[in-house]
C-alpha positions as CSV (number, residue, x, y, z in Angstrom):
1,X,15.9,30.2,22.9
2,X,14.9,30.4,19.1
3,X,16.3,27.3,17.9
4,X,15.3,25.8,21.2
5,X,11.5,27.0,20.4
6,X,12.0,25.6,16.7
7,X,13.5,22.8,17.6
8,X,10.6,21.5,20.4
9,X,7.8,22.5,17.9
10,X,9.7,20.0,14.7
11,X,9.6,17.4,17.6
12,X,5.9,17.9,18.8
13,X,4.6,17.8,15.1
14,X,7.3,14.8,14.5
15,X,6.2,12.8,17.6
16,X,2.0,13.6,16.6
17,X,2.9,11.4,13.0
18,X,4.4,9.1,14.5
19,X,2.0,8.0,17.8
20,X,-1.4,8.1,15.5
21,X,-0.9,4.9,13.7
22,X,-0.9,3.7,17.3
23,X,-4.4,5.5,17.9
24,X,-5.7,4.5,14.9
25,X,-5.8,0.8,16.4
26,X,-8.4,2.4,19.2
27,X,-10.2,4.9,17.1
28,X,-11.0,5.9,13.9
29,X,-8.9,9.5,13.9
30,X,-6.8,8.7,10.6
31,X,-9.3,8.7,7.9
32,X,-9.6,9.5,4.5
33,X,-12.7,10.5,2.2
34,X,-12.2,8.3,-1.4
35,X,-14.4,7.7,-4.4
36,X,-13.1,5.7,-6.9
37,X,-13.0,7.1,-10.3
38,X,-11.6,4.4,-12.3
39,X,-7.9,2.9,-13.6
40,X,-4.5,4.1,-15.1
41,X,-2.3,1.8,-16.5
42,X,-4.1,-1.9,-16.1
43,X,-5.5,-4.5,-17.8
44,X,-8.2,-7.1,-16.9
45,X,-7.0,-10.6,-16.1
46,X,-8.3,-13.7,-15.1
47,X,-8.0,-15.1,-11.1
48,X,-8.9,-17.2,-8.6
49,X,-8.6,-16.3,-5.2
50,X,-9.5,-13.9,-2.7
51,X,-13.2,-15.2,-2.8
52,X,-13.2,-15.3,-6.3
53,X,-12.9,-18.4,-8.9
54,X,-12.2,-17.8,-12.6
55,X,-13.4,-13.8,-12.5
56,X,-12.3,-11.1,-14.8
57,X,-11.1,-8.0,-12.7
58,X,-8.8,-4.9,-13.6
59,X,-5.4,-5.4,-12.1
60,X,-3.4,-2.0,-12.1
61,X,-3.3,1.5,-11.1
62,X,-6.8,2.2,-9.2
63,X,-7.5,6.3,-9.5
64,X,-9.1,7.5,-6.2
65,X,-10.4,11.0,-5.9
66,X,-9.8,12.3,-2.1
67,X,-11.4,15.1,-0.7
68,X,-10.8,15.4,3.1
69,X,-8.8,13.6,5.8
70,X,-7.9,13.5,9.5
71,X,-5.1,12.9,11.1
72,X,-2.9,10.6,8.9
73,X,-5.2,11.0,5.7
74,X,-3.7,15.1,5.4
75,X,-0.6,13.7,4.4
76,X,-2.1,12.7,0.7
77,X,-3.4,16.7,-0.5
78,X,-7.1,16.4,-1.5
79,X,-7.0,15.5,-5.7
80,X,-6.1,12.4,-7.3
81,X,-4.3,9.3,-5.6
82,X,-2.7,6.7,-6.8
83,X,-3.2,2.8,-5.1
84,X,-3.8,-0.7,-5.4
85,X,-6.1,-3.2,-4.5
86,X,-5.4,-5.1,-1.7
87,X,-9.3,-6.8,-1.5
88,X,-10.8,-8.8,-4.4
89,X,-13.9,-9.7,-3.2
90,X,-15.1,-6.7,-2.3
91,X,-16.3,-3.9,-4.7
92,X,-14.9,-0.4,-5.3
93,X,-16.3,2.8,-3.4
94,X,-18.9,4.6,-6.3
95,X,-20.0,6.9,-3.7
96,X,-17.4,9.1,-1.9
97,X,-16.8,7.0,1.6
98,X,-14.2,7.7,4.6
99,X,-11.8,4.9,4.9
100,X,-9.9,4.3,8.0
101,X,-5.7,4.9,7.3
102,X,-4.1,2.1,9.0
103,X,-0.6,0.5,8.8
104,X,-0.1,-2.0,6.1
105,X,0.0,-4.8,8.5
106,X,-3.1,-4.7,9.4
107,X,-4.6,-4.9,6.2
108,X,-7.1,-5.7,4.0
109,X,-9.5,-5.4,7.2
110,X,-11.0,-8.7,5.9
111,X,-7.9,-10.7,7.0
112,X,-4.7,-8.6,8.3
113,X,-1.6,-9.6,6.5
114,X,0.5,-9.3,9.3
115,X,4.1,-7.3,9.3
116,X,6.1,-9.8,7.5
117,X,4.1,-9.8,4.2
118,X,3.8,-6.0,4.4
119,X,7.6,-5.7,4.3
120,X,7.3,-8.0,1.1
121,X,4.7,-5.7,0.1
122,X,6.9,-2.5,0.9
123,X,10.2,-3.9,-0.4
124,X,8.1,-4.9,-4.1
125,X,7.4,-1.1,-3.9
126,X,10.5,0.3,-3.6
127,X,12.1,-1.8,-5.6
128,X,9.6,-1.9,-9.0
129,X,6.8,1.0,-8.6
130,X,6.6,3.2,-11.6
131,X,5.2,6.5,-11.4
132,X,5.2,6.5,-14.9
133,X,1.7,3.4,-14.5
134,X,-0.2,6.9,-13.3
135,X,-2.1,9.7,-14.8
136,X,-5.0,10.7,-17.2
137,X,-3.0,9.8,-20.7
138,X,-3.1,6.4,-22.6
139,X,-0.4,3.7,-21.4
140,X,1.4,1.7,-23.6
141,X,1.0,-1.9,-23.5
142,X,4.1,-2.9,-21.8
143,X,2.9,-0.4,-19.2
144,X,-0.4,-1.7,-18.8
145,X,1.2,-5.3,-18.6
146,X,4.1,-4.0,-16.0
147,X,1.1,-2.4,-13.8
148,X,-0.7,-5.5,-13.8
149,X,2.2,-8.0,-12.9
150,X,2.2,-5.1,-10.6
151,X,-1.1,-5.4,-9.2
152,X,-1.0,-9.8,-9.1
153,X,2.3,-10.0,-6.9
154,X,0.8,-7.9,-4.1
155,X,-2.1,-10.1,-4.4
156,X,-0.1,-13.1,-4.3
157,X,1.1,-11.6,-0.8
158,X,-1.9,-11.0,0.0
159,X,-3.4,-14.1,-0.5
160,X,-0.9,-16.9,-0.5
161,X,0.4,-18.5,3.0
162,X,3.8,-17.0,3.1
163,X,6.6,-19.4,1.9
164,X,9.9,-20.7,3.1
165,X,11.5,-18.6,0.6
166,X,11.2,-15.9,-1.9
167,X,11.6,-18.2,-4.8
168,X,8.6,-20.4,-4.1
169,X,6.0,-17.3,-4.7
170,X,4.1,-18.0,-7.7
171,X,1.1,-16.1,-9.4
172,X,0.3,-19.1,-11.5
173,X,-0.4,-21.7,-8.9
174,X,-2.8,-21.9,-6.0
175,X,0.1,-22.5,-3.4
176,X,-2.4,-22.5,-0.4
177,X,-4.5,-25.4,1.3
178,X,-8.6,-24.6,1.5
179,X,-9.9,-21.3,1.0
180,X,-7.1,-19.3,0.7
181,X,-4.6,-18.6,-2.0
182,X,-4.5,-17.0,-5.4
183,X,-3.3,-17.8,-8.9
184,X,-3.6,-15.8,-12.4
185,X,-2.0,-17.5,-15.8
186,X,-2.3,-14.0,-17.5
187,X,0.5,-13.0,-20.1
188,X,2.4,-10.9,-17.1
189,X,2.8,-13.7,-14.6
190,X,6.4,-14.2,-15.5
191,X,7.0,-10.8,-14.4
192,X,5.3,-10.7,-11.3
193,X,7.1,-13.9,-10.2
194,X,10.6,-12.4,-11.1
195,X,9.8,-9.3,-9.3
196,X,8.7,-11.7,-6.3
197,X,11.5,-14.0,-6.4
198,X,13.9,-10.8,-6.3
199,X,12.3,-9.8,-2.3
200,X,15.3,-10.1,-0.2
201,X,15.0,-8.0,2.3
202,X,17.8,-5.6,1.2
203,X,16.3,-3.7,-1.5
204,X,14.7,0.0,-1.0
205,X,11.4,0.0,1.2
206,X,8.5,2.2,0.5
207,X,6.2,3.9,3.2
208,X,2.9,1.9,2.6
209,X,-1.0,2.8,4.2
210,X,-4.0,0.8,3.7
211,X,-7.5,2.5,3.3
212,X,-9.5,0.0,4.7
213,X,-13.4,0.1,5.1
214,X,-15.8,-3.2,5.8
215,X,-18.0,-3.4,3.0
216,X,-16.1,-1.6,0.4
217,X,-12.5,-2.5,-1.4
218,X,-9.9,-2.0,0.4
219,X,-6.5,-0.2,-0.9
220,X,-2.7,-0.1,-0.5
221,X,-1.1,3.9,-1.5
222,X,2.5,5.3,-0.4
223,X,2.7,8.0,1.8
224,X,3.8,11.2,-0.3
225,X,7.7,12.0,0.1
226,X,7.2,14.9,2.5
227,X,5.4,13.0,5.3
228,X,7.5,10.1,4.6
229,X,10.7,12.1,5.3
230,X,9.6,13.9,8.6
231,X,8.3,10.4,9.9
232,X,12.1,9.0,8.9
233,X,13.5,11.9,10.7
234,X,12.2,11.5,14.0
235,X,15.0,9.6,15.1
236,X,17.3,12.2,13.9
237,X,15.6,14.9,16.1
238,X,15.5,12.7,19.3
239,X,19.3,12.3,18.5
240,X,19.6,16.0,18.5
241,X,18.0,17.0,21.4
242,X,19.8,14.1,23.5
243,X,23.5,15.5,22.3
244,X,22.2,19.1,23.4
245,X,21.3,17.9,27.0
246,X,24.6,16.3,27.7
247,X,26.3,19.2,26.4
């Protein structure tokens, strides 16, 4: 009866996590309250793009001080996060403002990226984010550059109509017809595109969110690693529980 009992309650808590991205779509009841109080490791760079032409902006590591969340936004603990920008043409919260948490599909709220960019996005994550971009210290330069390159390939997802492969994203060029696109010629662009043309689908994939709020930038964070496993696990327990009832 004990493992029974323990066993039902990991599955009720399991199943919560995973239906509210679901809700989230019909109501606001994954939130989190953000201000943001400035950059890690980044460095300003030149783009087009995103509503913008020719502007100076800080590409890197955005610090954002939470302080409450529902639903989806406990699973960051109240402090310091760590995220980028996923919306240039929109400015950054200087007054603490609840963001919805959404899936990173269906993000920036200006113009959804849809899932098959997000995996790009997620795959770019797992395969190149450095923990070591973060924090309150000085940054080297290469870590500043590495943040940035960083910072311009998820806006070249972002931005750019998605191509026929891999190897044709390109931080440098303006790859998309009218109003859409984005381009950068800063010193890290090499990087970015290397770390673009790399996306194959079988490298390690991070558990992304989006903080999105009309009318204030929007942001891309991972989930920390303890929510991240007990969403991964839920499988695992259905799997259990099925083997018990045919025993």
């Amino acid at each position: 009866m004990m493992k029974s009992a323990k066993i039902s309650a990991i599955i009720s808590a399991v199943f919560i996590m995973a239906v509210l991205p679901c809700a989230a779509r019909a109501y606001p009841v994954n939130t989190v309250e953000i201000v943001n109080t400035g950059n890690a490791a980044s460095e300003v760079v030149t783009v087009s793009g995103g509503g913008l032409s020719n502007t100076d902006v800080y590409a890197g590591v955005y610090t954002l001080e939470k302080t409450n969340g529902v639903g989806e936004g406990k699973f960051w603990p109240n402090g310091t996060v760590n995220a980028f920008c996923t919306e240039l043409s929109e400015a950054a919260p200087e007054i603490t403002t609840k963001y919805n948490v959404i899936g990173p599909e269906e993000g920036p709220l200006s113009a959804a990226m849809g899932a098959e960019k997000a995996g790009y996005i997620s795959e770019l994550w797992g395969r190149y984010y450095d923990s070591s971009w973060t924090g309150s210290g000085s940054f080297t330069w290469l870590q500043n550059a590495q943040a940035a390159a960083f910072a311009t390939a998820i806006w070249e997802i972002v931005y750019e109509d998605l191509p026929v492969s891999p190897l044709k994203w390109d931080v440098k060029i303006d790859g998309t017809w009218g109003a859409g696109g984005f381009s950068t010629s800063f010193g890290g662009a090499g990087l970015a595109n290397n770390w673009l043309h790399s996306l194959d689908g079988t490298g390690p994939m991070a558990n992304l969110r989006v903080f999105g709020y009309n009318g204030s930038q929007d942001y891309i964070a991972e989930v920390p690693e303890p929510a991240t496993i007990a969403l991964l696990g839920l499988g695992g327990v259905w799997s259990l529980m099925r083997r018990r009832r045919t025993a």
